[in-house]
N, C-alpha and C positions, 0 to 999 in steps of 0.2 A: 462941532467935531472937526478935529485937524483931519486933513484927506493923508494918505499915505499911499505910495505908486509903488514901494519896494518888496515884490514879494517877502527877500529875500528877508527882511525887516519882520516879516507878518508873521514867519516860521519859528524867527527867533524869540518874537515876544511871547507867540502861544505855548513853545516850549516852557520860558522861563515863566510863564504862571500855568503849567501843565501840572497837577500830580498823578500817574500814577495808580490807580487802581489797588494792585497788590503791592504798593511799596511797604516793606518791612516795617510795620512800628513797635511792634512788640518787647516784649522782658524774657517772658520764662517760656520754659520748654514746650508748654501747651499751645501757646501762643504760635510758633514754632510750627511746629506740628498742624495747627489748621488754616497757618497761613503757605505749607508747603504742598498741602492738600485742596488746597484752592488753587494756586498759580503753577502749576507744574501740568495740571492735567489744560490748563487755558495757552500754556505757551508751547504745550506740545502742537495743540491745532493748529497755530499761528502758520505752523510749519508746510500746511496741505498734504495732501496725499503724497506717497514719498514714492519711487519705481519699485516696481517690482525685482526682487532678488531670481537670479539664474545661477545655475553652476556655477561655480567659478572656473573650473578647468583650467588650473593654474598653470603656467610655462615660465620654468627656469629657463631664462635666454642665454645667461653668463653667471658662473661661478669663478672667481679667482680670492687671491690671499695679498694681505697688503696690509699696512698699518698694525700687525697684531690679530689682523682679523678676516672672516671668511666673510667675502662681501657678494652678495646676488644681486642680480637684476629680473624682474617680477612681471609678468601678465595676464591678470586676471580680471575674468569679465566680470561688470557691475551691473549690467539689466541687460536686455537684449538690444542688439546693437551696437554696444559702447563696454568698453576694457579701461581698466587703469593700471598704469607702469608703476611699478614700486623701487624700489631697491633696500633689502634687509642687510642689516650686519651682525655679524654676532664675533665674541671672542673664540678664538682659536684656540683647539685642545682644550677648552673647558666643556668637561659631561655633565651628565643629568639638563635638567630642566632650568631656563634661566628667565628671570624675570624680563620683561620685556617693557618700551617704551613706545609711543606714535609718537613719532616726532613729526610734527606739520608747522608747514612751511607759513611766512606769511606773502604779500605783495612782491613783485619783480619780475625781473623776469625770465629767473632760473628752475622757481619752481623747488620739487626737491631734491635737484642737484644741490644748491649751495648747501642746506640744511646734513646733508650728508657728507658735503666736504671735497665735494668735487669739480675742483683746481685745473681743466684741463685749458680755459681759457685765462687771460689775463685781469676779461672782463668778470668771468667768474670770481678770479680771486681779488679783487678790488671789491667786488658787492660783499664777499666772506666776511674781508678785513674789516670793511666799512660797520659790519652788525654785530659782530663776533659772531657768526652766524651759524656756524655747524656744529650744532648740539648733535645731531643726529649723529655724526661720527665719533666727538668727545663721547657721550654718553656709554657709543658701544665700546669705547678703547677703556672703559671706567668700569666692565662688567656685566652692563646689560645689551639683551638684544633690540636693536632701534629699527624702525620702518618708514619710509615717508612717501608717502603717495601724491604725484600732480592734480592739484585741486582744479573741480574743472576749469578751463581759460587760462590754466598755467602752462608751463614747463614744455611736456611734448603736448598737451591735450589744449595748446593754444596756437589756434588757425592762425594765427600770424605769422608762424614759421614756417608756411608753405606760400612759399613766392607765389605760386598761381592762385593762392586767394585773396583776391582784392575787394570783396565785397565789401567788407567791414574797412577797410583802409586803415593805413598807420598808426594815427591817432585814437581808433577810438578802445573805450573802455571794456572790454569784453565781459567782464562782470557787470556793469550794467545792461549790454546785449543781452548776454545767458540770463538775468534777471526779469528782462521784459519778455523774453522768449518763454520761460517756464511760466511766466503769470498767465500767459497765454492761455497753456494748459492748464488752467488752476494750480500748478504749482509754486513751488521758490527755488531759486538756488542753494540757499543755505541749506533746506531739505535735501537737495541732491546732493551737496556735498557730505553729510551727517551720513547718510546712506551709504557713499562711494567709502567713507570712513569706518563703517561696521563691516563692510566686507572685507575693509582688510584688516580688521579686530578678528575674524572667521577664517583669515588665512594665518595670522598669526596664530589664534588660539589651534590650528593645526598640525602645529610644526612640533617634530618630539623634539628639539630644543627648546621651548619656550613652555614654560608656565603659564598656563590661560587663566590661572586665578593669582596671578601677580603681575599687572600690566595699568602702566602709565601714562602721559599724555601729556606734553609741552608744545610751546608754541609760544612765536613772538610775531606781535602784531596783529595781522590779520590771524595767525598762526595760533594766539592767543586769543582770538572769537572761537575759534574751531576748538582749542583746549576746552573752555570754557562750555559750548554747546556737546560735546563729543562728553564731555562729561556728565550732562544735563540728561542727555538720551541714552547712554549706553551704561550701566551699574559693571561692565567687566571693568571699567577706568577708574583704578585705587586709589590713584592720587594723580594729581593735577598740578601744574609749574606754568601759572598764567607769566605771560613776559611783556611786560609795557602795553597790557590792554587794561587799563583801570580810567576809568571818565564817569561822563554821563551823556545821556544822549543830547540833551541841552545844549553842551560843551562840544566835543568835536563833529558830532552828528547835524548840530542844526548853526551854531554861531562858525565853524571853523568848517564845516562842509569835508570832513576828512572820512567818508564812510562811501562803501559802492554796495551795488547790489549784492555780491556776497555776503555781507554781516546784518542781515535786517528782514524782518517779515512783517507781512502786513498783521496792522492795530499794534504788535510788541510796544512800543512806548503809552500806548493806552493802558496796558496792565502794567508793566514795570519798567526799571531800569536799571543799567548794568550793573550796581551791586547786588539787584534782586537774582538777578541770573546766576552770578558768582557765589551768591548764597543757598541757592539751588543745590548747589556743589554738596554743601555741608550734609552729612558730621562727615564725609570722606577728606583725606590731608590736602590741603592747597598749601600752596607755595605764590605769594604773588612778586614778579620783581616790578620794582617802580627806579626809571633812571630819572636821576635829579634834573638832569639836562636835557630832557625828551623834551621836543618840540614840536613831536604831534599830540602825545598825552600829559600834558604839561603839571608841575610835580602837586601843586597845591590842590588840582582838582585830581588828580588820581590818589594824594591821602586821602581826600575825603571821601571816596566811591571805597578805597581800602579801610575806612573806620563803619561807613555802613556795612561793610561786607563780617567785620570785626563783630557787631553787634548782632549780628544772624549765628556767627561760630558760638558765639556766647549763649547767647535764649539756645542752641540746637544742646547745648553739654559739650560742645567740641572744641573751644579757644583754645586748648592744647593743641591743634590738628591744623591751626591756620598759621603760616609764617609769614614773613615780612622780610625782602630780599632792597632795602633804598640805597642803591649803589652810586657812585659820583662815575656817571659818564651819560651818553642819550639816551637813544630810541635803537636800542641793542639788547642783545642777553647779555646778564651781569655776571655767569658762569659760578657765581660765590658760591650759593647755596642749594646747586642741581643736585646733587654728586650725594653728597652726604642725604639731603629730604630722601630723592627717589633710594636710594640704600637703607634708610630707618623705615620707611613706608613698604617697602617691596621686596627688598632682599632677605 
């Protein structure tokens, strides 16, 4: 036996002779159907006990007008102890009920400021430019109403913006923190985020501007785990616009190391892998974008996680209901095909 010293080696080989449990191999509809009645109820557990919901006791901190549109700033509480900032937009002077969008944010470290479009720094608007990154604002200037919430260890809900905490220091990862920290408690993070994310599905679905049975969900990146799982957990999310989240966990998770404790629960790669997830999704519309030039989800292995995800739209009846956005630029939104999906699916 050759000896081998390199964890790092050890992860990657067991991945790459990993299968899987619930990976998708089926044809027809039946197939389908009792492979989604297996894997759905095993990936919910993965997620542990989730907090307890409280009031919300929502506080409009600021309303103003701008862009076309009446834009808010949001706080409401998500368990006891802990609140999350919003900000809604919607079009101005259009009545009745309007469909609505979550728009979530992925990594950085604006949170859903940039996602929303807000420009007030330089370094803001260089991160925007860099991703095309504010859907959340296009969206609502396009007709619907959009929301974006600070996932926890982002935006304001990340302690590194208060000079006087230095426990955690500069460098480190706050999502892997907030991940050892909830394991603690039998928890995960990504459960608390899924959660902090229904309750602003429960402030949305309250507003008499918004339609609570026409409501969306995008996201790039990290942004695009949360689409992806927001949609897994919650049946109010109609349709779906994954953004540069198509791999496998083989791939950016175990050989490229591009994953934190936000997007992961424990055993998850024991039962499936990311097209199982995103096939989860189905028969509801998905939209997935894949940039040719992405250099975290690089484009060969994200068609192939988009062809497994292909073949679940197909055995559910839905391959009408799945689109395909392969745009020529990176690790950004490709803006092509938001506009028009979320309007055929929602509007």
């Amino acid at each position: 036996m050759e000896h081998n010293l390199s964890v790092n080696e050890y992860f990657k080989k067991r991945a790459a002779q990993h299968r899987p449990r619930y990976r998708f191999g089926g044809a027809s509809r039946t197939d389908w159907k009792k492979w989604r009645e297996a894997l759905l109820p095993a990936v919910k557990a993965t997620l542990g006990p989730t907090p307890c919901k409280v009031p919300l006791n929502a506080e409009i901190q600021a309303e103003w007008r701008e862009d076309g549109l009446v834009k808010q700033r949001v706080l409401f509480a998500v368990e006891e102890g802990l609140s999350a900032a919003a900000y809604v937009f919607r079009p101005e002077n259009t009545p009745g009920r309007l469909p609505a969008i979550l728009a979530c944010h992925g990594h950085g470290p604006f949170g859903k400021d940039a996602v929303m479009g807000n420009r007030s720094t330089a370094e803001r608007c260089a991160h925007i430019a860099e991703l095309n990154y504010d859907y959340g604002l296009q969206m609502a200037k396009a007709g619907f109403v959009t929301m974006a919430i600070d996932w926890r260890g982002f935006g304001e809900r990340d302690d590194h913006r208060n000079p006087h905490f230095s426990a955690l220091g500069q460098g480190s990862d706050l999502c892997n923190a907030h991940y050892l920290r909830a394991n603690l408690l039998g928890m995960t993070l990504l459960g608390m985020d899924i959660h902090d994310g229904q309750c602003a599905l429960d402030y949305l679905g309250r507003q008499d501007f918004v339609d609570p049975n026409r409501i969306g969900a995008m996201g790039l990146s990290f942004g695009g785990t949360m689409t992806t799982w927001m949609a897994i957990m919650d049946e109010r999310i109609q349709a779906a616009d994954i953004i540069c989240y198509s791999d496998r966990f083989a791939e950016f998770a175990m050989r490229f190391i591009k994953l934190c404790g936000s997007q992961i629960t424990p055993g998850l790669l024991e039962l499936c892998d990311v097209p199982d997830l995103q096939g989860l999704i189905a028969p509801r519309p998905l939209l997935v974008e894949i940039g040719v030039h992405d250099e975290c989800f690089l484009v060969g292995a994200a068609l192939s996680c988009y062809r497994e995800v292909e073949k679940i739209y197909h055995a559910a009846g839905a391959g009408n209901r799945l689109e395909l956005d392969l745009f020529e630029g990176g690790h950004r939104w490709g803006a092509n095909r938001s506009t028009a999906f979320f309007r055929k699916y929602l509007a």
